[in-house]
N, C-alpha and C positions, 0 to 999 in steps of 0.2 A: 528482365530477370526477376524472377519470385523469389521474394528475400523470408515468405511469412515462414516464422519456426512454432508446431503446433505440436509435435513428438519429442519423445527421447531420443528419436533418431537423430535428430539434430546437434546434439551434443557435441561440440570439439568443430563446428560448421565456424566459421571466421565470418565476420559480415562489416561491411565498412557502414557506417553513419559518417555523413559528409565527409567523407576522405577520411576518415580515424579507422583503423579496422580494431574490430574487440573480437575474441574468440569466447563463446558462450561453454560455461562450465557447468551450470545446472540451471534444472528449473526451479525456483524461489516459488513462485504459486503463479495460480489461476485466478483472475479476477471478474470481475462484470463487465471491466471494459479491458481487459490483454492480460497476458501474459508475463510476468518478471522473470527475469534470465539473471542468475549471478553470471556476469561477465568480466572480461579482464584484458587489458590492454598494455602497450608500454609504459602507461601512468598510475598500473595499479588497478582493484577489481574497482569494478561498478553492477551497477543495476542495468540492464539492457531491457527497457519496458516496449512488448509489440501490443500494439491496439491490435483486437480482431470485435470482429463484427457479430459473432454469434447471437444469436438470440436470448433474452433474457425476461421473465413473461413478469417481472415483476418492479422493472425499472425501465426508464424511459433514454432515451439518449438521443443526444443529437450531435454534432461534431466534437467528437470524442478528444481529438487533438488540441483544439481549440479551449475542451472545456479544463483539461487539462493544465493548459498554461493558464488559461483566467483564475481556477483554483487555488493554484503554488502560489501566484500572485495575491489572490484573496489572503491565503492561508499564514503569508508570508507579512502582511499589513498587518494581520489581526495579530502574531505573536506568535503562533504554535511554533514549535520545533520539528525540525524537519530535514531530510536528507532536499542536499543543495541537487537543480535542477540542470545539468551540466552541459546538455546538448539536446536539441530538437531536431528530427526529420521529419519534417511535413507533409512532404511525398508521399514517405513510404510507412508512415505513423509511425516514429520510434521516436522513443526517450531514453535517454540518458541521464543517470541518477548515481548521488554517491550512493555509498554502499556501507550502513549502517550495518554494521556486525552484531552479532546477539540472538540470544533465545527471542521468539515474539512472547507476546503475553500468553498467545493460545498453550506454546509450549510451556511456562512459566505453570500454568492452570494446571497442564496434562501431567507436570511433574510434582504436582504441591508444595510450589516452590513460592513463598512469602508473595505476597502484592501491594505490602504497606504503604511502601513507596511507590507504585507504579500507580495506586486507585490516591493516592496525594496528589502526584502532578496530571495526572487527567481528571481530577477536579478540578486543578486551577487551570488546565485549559480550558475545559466549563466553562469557568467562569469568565474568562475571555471570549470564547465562541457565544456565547448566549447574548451578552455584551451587545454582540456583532452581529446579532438575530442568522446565527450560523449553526449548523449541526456537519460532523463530519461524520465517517463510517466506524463506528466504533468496535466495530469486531476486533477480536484479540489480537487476529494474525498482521492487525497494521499497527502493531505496536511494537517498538522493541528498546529494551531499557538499555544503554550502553552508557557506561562512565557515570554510573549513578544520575543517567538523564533520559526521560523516555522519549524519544522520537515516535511521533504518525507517521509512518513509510510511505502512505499513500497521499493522494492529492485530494481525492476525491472530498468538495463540501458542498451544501447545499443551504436552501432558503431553510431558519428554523422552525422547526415543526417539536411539537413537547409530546406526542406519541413514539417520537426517532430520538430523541433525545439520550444522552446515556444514562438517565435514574430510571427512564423507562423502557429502554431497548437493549442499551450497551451492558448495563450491567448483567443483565442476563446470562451472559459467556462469558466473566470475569472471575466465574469461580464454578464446581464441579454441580449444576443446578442440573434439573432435567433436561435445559434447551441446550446448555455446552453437552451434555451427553448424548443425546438425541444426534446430535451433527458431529460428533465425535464416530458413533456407531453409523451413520450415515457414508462418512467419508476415508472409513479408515479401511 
C-alpha cells in the first residue's frame, strides 16, 4: 500500500505508524528532506514527518531516516531544545514528533512581532553548536518560541562550517532584510 501524502488531498487520510493510526489535519511545511503533517491521534496532536525523495540541486543527502535519527541524537547531546522524537518507521520513512505549538520565527518576522528573546536563546545555542563544531538549519520556519522557550522543530545538523553559520547565514531571515523578502515574495 502507498502511504506517501504529497497534496491537500490528503487531508483527513488516517495512516497507521507501527500499529498507532494518527489522522493528518494539515500540512505544517515542506522541507529538503519531507514533508510535516500536523497530525492527531488518541494521545493528542503530533507532528507526522514523511521523507520524500525529491530532488534538491543544492544539498546532498544520503539515508534521510538514518540521518535523521543520528541528528536528534546529535542535537539531543549537544543541548538544543527540541520537540521529543516519539516514533520511527523505517520502512515506510516516517516520523513521529511532539507537536510544538506556536507562531515560527518566520511568522514572528512576517508580523513585526519583537525577537529579543528568540535572537537571545539561538545565540546561546550558538554558542553550544559551535562548541560542538555543529551548524544546524537556521531558517526562521524551524523555530518556534512556546513558553517563553524557542525550540529548533527540525533535526537537521551538520559538520560546521562559519559561511552556514547563523551571524552569517541565519541571520539573514531574522528580520525584514532583502533575503527574508525576496523568499517571502517567492513563496507567497
Amino acid at each position: 500500500m502507498d502511504i506517501k501524502i504529497t497534496t491537500a488531498y490528503d487531508f483527513r487520510k488516517v495512516l497507521e505508524v507501527n500499529g498507532k493510526e494518527y489522522r493528518i489535519l494539515k500540512l505544517l511545511g515542506k522541507g529538503k528532506g519531507g514533508y510535516s503533517y500536523l497530525a492527531e491521534s488518541d494521545q493528542g496532536k503530533v507532528v507526522l514527518k514523511q521523507i520524500h525523495h525529491e530532488p534538491c540541486d543544492y544539498y546532498q543527502f544520503g539515508n534521510k531516516i538514518e540521518a535523521e535519527r543520528n541528528d536528534y541524537k546529535r542535537l539531543k547531546e549537544i543541548g538544543i531544545t527540541l520537540p521529543k522524537m516519539l516514533d520511527v518507521d523505517t520502512d515506510n520513512e516516517q516520523i513521529i514528533k511532539e507537536y510544538i505549538e506556536g507562531d515560527t520565527v518566520y511568522e514572528m518576522v512576517l508580523n513585526d512581532r519583537p525577537l529579543d528573546e528568540c535572537l537571545r536563546q539561538v545565540k546561546e545555542m550558538c554558542r553550544l553548536l559551535y562548541a560542538a563544531d555543529t551548524n544546524i538549519d537556521y531558517f526562521p520556519t524551524n523555530f518556534i518560541m512556546q513558553g517563553g522557550i524557542l525550540y529548533y522543530v527540525d533535526y537537521e545538523c551538520n559538520e560546521y562550517m562559519e559561511e552556514w553559520n547563523f551571524e552569517n547565514w541565519g541571520v539573514k531571515y531574522w528580520s525584514k532584510t532583502p533575503e527574508f523578502l525576496k523568499y517571502v515574495e517567492e513563496h507567497s
